[in-house]
ZAMIBA-780844 format. One record per residue (C-alpha): chain; y, z, x; residue number from 1. Coordinates in steps of 0.5 Angstrom, whole numbers. Layout:
BEGIN
+--------+-------+-------+-------+------+
: fidren :    py :    pz :    px : roke :
+--------+-------+-------+-------+------+
:      A :     Y :     Z :     X :  NUM :
...
+--------+-------+-------+-------+------+
***
This chain:
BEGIN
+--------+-------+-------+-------+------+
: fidren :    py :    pz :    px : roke :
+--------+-------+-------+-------+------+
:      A :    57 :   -19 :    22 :    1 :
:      A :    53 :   -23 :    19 :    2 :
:      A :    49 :   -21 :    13 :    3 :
:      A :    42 :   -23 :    14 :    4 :
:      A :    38 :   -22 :     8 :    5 :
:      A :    37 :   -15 :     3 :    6 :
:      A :    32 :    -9 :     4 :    7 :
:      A :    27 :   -10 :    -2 :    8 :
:      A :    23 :    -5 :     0 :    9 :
:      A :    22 :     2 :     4 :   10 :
:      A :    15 :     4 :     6 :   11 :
:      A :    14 :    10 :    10 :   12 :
:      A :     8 :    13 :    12 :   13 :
:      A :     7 :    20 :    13 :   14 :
:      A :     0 :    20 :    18 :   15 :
:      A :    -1 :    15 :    22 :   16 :
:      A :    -6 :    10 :    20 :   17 :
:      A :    -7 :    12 :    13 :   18 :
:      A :    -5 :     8 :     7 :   19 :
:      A :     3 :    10 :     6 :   20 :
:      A :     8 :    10 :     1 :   21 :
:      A :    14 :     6 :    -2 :   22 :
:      A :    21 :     9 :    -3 :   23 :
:      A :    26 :     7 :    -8 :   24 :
:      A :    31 :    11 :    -1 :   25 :
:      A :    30 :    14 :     5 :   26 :
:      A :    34 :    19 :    10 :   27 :
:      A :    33 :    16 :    17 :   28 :
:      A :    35 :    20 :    23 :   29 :
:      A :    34 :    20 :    30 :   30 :
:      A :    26 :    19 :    29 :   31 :
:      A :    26 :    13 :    24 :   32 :
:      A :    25 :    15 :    17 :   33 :
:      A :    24 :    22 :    15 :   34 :
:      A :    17 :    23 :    14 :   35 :
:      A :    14 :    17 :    18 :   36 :
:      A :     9 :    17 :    23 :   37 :
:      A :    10 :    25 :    24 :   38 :
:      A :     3 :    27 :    23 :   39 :
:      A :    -3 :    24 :    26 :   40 :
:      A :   -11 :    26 :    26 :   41 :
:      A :   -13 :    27 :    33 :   42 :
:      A :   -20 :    29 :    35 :   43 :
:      A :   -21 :    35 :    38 :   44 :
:      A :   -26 :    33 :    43 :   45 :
:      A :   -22 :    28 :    46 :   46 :
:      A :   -14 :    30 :    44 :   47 :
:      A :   -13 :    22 :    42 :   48 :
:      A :   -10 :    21 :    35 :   49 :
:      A :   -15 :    16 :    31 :   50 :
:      A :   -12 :    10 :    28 :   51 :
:      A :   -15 :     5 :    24 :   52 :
:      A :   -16 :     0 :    31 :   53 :
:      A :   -23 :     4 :    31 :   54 :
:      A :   -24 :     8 :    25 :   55 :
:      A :   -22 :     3 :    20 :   56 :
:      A :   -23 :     8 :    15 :   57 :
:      A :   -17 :    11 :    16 :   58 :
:      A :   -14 :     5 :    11 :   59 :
:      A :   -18 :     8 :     5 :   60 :
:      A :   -14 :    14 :     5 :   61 :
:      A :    -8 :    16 :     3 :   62 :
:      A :    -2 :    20 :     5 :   63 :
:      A :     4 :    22 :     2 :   64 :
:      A :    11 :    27 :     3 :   65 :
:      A :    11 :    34 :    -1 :   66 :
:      A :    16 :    38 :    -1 :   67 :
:      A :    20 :    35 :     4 :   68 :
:      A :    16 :    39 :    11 :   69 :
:      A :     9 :    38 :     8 :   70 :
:      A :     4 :    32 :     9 :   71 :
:      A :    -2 :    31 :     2 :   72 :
:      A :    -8 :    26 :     3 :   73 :
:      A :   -12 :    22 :    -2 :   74 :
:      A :   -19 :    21 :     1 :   75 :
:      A :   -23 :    15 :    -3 :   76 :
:      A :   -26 :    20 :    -8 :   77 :
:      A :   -19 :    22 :   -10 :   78 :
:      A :   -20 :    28 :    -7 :   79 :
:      A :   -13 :    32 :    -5 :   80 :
:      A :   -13 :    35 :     1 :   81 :
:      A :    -8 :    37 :     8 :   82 :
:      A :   -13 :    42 :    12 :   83 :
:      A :   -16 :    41 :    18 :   84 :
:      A :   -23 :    42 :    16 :   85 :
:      A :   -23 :    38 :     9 :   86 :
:      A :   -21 :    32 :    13 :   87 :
:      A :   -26 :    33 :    19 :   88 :
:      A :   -32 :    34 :    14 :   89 :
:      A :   -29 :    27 :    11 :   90 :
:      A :   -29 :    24 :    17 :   91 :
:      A :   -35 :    26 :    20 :   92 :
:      A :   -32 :    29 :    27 :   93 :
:      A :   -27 :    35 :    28 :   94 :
:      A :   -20 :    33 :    27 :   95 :
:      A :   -13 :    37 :    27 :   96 :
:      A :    -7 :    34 :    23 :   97 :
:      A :    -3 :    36 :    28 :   98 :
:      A :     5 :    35 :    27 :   99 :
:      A :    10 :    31 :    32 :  100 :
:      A :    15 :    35 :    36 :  101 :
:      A :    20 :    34 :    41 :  102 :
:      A :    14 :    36 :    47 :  103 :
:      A :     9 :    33 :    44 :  104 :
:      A :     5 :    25 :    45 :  105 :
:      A :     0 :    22 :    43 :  106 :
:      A :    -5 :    19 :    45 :  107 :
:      A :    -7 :    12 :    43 :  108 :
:      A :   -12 :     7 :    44 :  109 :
:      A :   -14 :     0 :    43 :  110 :
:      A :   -18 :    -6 :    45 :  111 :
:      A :   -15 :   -12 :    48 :  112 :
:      A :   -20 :   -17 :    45 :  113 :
:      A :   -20 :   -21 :    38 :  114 :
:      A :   -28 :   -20 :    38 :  115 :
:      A :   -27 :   -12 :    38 :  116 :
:      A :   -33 :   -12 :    43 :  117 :
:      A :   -28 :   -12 :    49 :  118 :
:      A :   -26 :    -4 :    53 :  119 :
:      A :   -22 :     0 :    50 :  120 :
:      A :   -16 :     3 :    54 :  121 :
:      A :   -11 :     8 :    52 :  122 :
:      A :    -3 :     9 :    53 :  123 :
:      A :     2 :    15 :    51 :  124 :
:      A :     7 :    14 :    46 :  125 :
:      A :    13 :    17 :    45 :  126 :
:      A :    15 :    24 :    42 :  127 :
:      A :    18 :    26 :    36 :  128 :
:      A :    14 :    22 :    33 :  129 :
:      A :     6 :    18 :    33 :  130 :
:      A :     9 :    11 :    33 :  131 :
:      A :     6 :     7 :    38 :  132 :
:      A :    12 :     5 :    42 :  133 :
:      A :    18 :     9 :    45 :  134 :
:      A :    24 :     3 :    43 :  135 :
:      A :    20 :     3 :    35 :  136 :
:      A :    23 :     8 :    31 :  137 :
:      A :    25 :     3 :    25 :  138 :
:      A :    21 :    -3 :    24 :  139 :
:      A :    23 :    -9 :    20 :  140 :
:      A :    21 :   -16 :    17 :  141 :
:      A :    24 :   -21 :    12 :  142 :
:      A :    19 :   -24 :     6 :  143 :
:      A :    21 :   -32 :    10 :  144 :
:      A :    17 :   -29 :    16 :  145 :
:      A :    11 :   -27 :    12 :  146 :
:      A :    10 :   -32 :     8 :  147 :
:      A :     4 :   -32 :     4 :  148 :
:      A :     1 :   -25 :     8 :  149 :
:      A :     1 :   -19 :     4 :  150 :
:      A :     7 :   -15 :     7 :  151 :
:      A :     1 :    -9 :     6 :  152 :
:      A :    -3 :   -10 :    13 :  153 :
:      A :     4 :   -10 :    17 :  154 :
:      A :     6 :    -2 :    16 :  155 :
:      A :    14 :    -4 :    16 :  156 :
:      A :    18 :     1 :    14 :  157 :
:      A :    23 :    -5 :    11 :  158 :
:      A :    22 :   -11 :     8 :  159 :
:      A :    28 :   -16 :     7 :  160 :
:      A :    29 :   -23 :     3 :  161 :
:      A :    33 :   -26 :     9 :  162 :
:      A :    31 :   -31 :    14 :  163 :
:      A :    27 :   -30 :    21 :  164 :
:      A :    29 :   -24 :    24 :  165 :
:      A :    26 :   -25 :    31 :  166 :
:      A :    34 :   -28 :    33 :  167 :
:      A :    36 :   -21 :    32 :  168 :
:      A :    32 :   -17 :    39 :  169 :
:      A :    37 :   -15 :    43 :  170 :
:      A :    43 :   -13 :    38 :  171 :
:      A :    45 :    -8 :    33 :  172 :
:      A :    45 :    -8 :    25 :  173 :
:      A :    47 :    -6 :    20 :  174 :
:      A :    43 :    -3 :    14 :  175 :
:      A :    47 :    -1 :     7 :  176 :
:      A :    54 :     3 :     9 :  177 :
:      A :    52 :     8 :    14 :  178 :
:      A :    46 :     7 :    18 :  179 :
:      A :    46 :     4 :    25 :  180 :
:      A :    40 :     1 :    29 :  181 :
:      A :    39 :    -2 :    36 :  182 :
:      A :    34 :    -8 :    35 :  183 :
:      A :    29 :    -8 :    41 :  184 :
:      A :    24 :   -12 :    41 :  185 :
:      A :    18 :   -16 :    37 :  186 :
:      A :    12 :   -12 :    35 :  187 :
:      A :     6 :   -14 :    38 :  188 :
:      A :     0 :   -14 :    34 :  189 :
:      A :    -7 :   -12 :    35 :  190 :
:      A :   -13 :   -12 :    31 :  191 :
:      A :   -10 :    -7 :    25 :  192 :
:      A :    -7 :   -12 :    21 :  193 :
:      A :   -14 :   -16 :    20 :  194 :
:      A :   -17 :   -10 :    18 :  195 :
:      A :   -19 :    -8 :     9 :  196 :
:      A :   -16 :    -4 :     4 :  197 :
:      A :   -16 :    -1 :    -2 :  198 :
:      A :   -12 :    -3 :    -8 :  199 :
:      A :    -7 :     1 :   -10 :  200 :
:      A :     0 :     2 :   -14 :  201 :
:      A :    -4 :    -4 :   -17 :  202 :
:      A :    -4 :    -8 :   -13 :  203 :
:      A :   -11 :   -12 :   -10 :  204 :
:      A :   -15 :   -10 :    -5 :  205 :
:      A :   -14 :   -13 :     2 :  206 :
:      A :   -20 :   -17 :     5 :  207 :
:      A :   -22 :   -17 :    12 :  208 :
:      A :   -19 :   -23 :    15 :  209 :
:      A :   -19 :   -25 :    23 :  210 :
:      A :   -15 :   -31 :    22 :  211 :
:      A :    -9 :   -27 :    20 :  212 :
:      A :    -9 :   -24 :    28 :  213 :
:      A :   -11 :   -31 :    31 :  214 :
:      A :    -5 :   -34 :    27 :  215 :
:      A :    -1 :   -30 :    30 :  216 :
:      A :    -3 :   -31 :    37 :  217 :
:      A :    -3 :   -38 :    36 :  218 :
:      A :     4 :   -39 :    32 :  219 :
:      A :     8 :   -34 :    34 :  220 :
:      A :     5 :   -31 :    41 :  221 :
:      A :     3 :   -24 :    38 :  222 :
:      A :     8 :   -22 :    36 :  223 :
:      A :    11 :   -20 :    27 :  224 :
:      A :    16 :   -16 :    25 :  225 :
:      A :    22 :   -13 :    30 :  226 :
:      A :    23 :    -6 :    33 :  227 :
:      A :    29 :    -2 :    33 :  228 :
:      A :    32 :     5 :    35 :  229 :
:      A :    37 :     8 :    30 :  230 :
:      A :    43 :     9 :    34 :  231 :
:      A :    46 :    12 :    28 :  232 :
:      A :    43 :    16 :    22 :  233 :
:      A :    44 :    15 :    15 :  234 :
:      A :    41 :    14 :     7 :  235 :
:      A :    38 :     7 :     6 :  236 :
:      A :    36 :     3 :    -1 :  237 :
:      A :    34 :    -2 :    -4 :  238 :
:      A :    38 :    -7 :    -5 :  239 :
:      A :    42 :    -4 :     2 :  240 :
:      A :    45 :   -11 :     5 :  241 :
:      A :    42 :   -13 :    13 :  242 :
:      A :    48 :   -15 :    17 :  243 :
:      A :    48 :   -17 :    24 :  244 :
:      A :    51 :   -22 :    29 :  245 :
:      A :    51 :   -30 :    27 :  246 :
:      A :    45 :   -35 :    28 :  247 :
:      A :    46 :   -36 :    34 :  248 :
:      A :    45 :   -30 :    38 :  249 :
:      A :    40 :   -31 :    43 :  250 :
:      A :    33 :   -30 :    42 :  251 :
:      A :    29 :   -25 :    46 :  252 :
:      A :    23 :   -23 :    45 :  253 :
:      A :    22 :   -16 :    49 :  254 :
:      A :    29 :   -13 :    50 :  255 :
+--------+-------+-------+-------+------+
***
């Protein structure tokens, strides 16, 4: 094994697409981090979770753990609140908190078009969580791939001080002493990461930025950040090391 950089941050985000939280050490378990992407704000009439790709506003709120079983959300004014009816009147339509469980899916959309003028089409994700993708429970990113992007617009649960991750798809890593993680592909990326934010944990608001998607597209066919399924749980810290096979692990991009 190979030591591919240290775990310099942990980011958890309690509802999917709302503003998250940065850890000193998290708990992973078969589900990725505890807590992540285990709520989601689904709309009454049409039972999709909303996400920032259609509801940017989503990014100017923010959740946080309580008590280990229990989500809080910030709303823009302030606000704390983690009823269905509070949220609802915040974003103007019915919504539900709902949690994850074993049975349950969401329902995501998206649009495949830069310009946001293009159809939307809907898929569903996999259960026990609201990630978007069944082989991403844990996403990682190293400040080399990043560059000078703000690591905020990609929502990635680790953030390393190593090299290029993508040589990683397709083996196994190791994070700290315990946990496991099988690497199964790049993360594609879509509108989200063009979108605004607010500044907090004072640091600056983000802008719009469409370059940031196009350059992706352009320089690194879509994709930032890699994916990975845990194959055994554990705690995780900053400062943990990142180990995995040599350099010259062949790449792939979706395995």
């Amino acid at each position: 094994m190979e030591t591919h950089g240290n775990v310099v941050e942990i980011w958890r985000y309690p509802v999917k697409s709302l503003l998250g939280e940065r850890l000193d050490s998290a708990v992973v378990g078969a589900d990725g981090i505890e807590g992540d992407r285990r709520w989601s704000l689904v709309e009454t009439a049409s039972g999709r979770s909303l996400t920032a790709r259609k509801r940017p506003e989503l990014l100017t709120a923010q959740a946080a753990m309580i008590d280990g079983d229990t989500v809080l959300v910030t709303l823009p004014d302030g606000t704390e609140v983690g009823d269905d009816e509070s949220l609802s009147r915040w974003l103007g339509i019915d919504v539900e908190l709902r949690r994850a469980s074993p049975n349950t899916a969401g329902t995501f959309e998206t649009q495949a078009d830069l310009t946001e003028t293009g159809d939307w089409f809907t898929w569903t994700g996999p259960t026990g969580s609201f990630h978007d993708s069944a082989r991403t429970k844990v996403s990682l990113l190293s400040m080399d791939t990043l560059g000078a992007w703000d690591r905020r617009r990609f929502r990635i649960n680790i953030i390393t001080d190593g090299t290029s991750e993508d040589a990683l798809v397709g083996s196994e890593i190791t994070v700290g002493s315990a946990v496991r993680l099988q690497v199964k592909k790049q993360i594609d990326r879509c509108v989200m990461v063009t979108r605004p934010q607010p500044g907090v944990l004072n640091e600056p608001p983000l802008e719009r930025d469409l370059n940031v998607l196009k350059t992706i597209n352009n320089e690194r066919d879509g994709f930032l950040g890699i994916g990975a399924l845990v194959e055994t749980g554990g705690t995780i810290r900053s400062g943990d090391t990142v180990a995995g096979p040599g350099q010259d692990n062949e790449r792939s991009q979706d395995a």
